[in-house]
C-alpha positions as CSV (number, residue, x, y, z in Angstrom):
1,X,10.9,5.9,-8.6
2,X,7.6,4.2,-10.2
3,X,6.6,1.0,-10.4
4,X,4.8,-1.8,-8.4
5,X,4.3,-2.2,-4.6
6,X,4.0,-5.5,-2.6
7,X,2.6,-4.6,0.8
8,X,1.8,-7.4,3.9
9,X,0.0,-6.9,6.7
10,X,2.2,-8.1,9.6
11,X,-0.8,-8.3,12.5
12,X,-1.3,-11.4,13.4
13,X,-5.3,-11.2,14.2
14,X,-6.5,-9.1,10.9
15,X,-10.5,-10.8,10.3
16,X,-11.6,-10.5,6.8
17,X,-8.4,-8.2,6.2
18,X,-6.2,-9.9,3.3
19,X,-2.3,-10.0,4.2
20,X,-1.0,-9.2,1.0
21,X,-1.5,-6.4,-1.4
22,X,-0.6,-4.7,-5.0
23,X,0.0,-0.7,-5.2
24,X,1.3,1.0,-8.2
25,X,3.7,3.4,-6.8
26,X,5.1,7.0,-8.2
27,X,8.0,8.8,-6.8
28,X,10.5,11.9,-6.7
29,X,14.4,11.6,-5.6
30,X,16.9,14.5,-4.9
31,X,20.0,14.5,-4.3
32,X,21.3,17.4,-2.0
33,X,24.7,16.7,-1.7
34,X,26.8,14.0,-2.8
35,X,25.9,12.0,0.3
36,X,22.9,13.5,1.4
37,X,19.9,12.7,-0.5
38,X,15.9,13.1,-0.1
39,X,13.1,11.3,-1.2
40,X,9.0,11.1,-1.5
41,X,6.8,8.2,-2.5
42,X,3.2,7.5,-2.9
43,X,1.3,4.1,-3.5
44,X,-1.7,3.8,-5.1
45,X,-4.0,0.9,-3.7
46,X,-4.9,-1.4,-6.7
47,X,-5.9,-4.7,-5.1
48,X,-9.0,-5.3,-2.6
49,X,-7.9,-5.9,0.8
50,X,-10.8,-7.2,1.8
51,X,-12.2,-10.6,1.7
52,X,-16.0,-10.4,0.5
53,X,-16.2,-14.2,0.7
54,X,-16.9,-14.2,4.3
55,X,-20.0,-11.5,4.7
56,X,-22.9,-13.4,3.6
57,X,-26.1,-11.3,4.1
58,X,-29.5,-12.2,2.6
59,X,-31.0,-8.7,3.0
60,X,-27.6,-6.8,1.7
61,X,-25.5,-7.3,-1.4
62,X,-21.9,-6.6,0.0
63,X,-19.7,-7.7,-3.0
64,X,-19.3,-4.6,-3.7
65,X,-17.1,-3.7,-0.3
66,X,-14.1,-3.0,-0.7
67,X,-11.1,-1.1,0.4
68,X,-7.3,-0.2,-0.8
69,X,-4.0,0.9,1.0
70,X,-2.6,3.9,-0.1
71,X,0.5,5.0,0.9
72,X,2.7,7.8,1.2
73,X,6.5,7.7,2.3
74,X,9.1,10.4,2.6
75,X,13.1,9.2,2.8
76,X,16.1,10.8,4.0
77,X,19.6,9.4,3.0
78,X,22.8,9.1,3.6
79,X,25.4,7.9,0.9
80,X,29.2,6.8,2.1
């Protein structure tokens, strides 16, 4: 359960908040029964979800700025 992560932002007014993002994500399955199963995932952030192109400031460098999504997911499963 590793490997990349697309994420989008579904709300539709979002400012300088990019829509789509890039996570690297590790995870851990288990299988309780045959048909029951459990799971956890987390995503680590890689891409900046915020647009720096917009914030023009003469007094402040705000390149910088920047902010990730990280996410963390638990499953429960049922096989048939």
């Amino acid at each position: 359960m590793s490997g990349l992560q697309f994420d989008y932002f579904t709300e539709k007014d979002l400012g300088n908040i990019k829509r789509f993002g890039l996570g690297l994500g590790i995870g851990l399955g288990y299988d309780i029964t045959d048909s029951i199963l459990i799971s956890s995932r987390y995503s680590f952030g890689i891409t900046n979800r915020i647009d720096t192109s917009e914030f023009i400031d003469d007094f402040i460098d705000l390149s910088d700025l920047s902010a990730k999504t990280n996410i963390f997911q638990i499953g429960l499963g049922y096989r048939f």
